[in-house]
C-alpha positions in Angstrom: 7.1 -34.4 -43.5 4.7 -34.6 -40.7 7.5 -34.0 -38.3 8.7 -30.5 -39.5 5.8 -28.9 -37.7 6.5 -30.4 -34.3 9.8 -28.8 -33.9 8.4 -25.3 -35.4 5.6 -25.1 -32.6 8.1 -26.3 -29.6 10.3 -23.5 -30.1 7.7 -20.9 -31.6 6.5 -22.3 -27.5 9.7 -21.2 -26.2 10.0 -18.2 -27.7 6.6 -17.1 -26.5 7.4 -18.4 -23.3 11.0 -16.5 -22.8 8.8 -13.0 -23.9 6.0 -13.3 -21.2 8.7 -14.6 -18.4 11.2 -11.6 -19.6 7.9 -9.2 -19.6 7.2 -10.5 -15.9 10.8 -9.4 -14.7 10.4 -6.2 -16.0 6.8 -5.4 -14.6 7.9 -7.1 -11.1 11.0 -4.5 -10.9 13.3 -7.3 -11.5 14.5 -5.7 -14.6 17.8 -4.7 -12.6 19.0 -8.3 -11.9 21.4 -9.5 -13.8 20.0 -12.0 -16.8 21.7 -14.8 -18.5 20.3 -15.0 -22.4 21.2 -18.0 -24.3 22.0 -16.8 -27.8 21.8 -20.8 -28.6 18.3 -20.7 -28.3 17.9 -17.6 -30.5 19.4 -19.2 -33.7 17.6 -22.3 -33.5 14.5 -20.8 -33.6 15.9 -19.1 -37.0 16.5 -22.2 -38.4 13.4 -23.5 -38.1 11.3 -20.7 -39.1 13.4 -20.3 -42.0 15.2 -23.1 -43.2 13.8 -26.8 -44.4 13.6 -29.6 -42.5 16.4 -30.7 -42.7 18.0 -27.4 -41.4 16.1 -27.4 -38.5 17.1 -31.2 -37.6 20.6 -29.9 -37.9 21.1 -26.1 -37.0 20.7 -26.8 -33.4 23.9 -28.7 -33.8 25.6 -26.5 -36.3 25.1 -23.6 -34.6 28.4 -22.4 -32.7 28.5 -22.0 -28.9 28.4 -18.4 -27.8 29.1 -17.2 -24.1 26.1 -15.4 -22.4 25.0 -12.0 -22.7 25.3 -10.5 -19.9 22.7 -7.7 -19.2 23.9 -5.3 -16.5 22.4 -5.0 -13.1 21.2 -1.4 -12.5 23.5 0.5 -9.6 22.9 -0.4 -5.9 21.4 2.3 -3.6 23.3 2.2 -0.5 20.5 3.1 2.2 21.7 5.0 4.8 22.2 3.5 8.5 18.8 3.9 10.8 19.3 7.1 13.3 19.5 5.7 16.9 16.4 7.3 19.1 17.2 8.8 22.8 15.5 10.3 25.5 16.6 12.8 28.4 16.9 9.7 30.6 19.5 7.9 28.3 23.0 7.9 29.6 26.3 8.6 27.9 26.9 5.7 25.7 23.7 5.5 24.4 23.7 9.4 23.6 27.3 9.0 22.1 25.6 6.2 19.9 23.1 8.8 18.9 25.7 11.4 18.0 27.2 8.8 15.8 24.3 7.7 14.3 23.2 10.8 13.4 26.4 12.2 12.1 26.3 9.5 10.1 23.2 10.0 8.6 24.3 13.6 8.0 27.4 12.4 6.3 29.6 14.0 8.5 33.3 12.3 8.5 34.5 10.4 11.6 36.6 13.3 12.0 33.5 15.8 12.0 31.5 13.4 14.5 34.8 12.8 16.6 34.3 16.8 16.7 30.6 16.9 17.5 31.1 14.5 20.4 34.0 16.3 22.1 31.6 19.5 22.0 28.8 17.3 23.5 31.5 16.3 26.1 32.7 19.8 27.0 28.9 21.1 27.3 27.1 18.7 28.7 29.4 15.7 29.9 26.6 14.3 27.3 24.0 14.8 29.7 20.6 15.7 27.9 18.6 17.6 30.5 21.7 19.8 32.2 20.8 23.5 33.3 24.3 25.3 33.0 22.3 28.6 33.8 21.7 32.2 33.3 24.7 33.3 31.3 23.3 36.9 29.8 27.0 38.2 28.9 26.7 41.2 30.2 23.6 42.0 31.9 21.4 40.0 34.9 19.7 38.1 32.1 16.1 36.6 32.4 15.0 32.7 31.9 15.6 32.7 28.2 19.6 33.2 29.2 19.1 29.9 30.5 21.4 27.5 28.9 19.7 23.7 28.5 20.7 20.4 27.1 23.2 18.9 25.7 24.6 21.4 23.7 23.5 23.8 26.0 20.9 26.2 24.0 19.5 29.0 24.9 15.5 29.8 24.8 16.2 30.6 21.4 16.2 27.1 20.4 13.1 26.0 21.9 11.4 25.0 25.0 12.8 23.2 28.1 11.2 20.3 26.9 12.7 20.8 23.7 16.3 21.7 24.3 15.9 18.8 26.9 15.1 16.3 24.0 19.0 15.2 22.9 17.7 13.8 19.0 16.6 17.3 18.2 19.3 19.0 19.8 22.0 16.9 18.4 20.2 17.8 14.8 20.2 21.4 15.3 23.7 21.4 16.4 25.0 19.2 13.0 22.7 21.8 11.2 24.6 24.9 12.7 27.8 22.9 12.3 27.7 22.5 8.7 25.9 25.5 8.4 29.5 27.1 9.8 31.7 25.6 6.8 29.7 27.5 4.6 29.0 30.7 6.0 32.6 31.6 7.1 34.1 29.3 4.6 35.9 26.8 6.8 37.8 23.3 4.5 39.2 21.5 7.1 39.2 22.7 10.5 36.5 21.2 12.0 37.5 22.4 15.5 36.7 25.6 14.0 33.6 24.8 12.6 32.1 23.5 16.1 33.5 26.9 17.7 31.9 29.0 15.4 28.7 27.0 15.3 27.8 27.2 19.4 30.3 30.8 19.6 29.4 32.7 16.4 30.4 35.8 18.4 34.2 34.7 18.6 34.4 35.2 14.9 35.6 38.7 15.5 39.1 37.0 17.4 41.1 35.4 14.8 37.9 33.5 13.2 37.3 31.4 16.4 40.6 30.3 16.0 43.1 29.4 19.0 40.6 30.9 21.7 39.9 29.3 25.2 36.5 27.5 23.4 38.9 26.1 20.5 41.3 24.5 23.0 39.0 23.3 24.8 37.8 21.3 22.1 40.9 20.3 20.9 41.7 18.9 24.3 38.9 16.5 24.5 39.7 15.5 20.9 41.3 12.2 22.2 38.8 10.6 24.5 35.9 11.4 22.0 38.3 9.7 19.6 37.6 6.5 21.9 33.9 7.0 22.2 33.4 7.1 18.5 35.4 4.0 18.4 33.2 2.5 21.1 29.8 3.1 20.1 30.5 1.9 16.5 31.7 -1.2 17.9 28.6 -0.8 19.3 26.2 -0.4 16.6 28.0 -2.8 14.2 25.7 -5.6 13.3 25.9 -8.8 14.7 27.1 -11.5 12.0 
């Protein structure tokens, strides 16, 4: 008889024991892992607490095998890539790398940031501190006609300093760039998109649409196509 309450404390023990380690997983965070329970475990302890001695001699033997329960694992957050820093002084690859980087943050498609570095191409020949000068359209213009940068902004868009700084730039022109899909309620051309986001006036012939700007772009389609390929080669981690 002595012997009944030996078993009834070791697995009362484990019991308590599985209840503070399960509360420990959940206070850590952990509660999202997947967890293996042993049903097995479960009915023995039911045996003993209420069954003879006898019972709880033989229930841990009686008691059929059962797979694990299988708690599900909460969803994964896929964390989106670091944005690659530049300066005025970087040189073309690393500012294609930025483009990337930062279209990828956005979201943008390969497409879309295939189209975001032809434009940086045709504007700047991705150089971030470029004067391409007074163009007023129309009149003598003054200093803020000046067009800076890489995507060539006017004063409009900030200081030298600022339109010289190619991370900021490169984030207002994604902003004015999606910004265009919306407003004139562009699906698929992207070409469009990035004419309509540094042209806005050319909206008035044929939406942007087949004009000089729009070629232009087009044309350079192919060796940004190479870029893009290049700098994620690039930015690809090292296994």
């Amino acid at each position: 008889m002595p012997r009944t309450g030996r078993p009834t404390t070791m697995f009362r023990r484990r019991k308590h024991s599985t209840a503070l380690v399960t509360a420990l997983l959940v206070a850590a965070g952990l509660g999202g892992v997947s967890v293996l329970l042993a049903p097995t475990h479960r009915h023995a302890e039911i045996a003993v607490e209420h069954g003879s001695a006898d019972a709880a001699e033989v229930a841990p033997q009686a008691a059929a095998p059962e797979k694990p329960t299988v708690v599900a694992a909460a969803p994964v957050v896929a964390l989106r890539p670091p944005v690659v820093v530049v300066t005025k002084e970087s040189d073309a690859h690393d500012i294609v790398k930025a483009i990337v980087s930062h279209g990828r943050y956005a979201g943008l498609t390969d497409d879309q940031i295939t189209t975001v570095i032809a434009t940086a191409k045709i504007e700047s020949s991705f150089r971030p501190a470029v004067s391409g000068g007074v163009q007023a359209y129309g009149g003598r213009g003054t200093a803020a006609d000046e067009v800076i940068g890489l995507f060539q902004e006017k004063a409009s868009f900030g200081t030298v300093a600022e339109r010289q700084d190619p991370n900021s730039a490169i984030t207002r022109f994604i902003t004015r760039f999606l910004e265009a899909y919306r407003k004139h309620g562009i699906t698929g051309d992207h070409v469009q998109a990035a004419t309509l986001a540094q042209n806005p006036q050319l909206l008035k012939r044929n939406r942007g649409v087949g004009t000089q700007y729009y070629r232009t772009i087009q044309a350079a389609l192919g060796d940004a196509a190479g870029l893009h390929r290049q700098a994620l080669d690039a930015l690809r981690p090292i296994a």
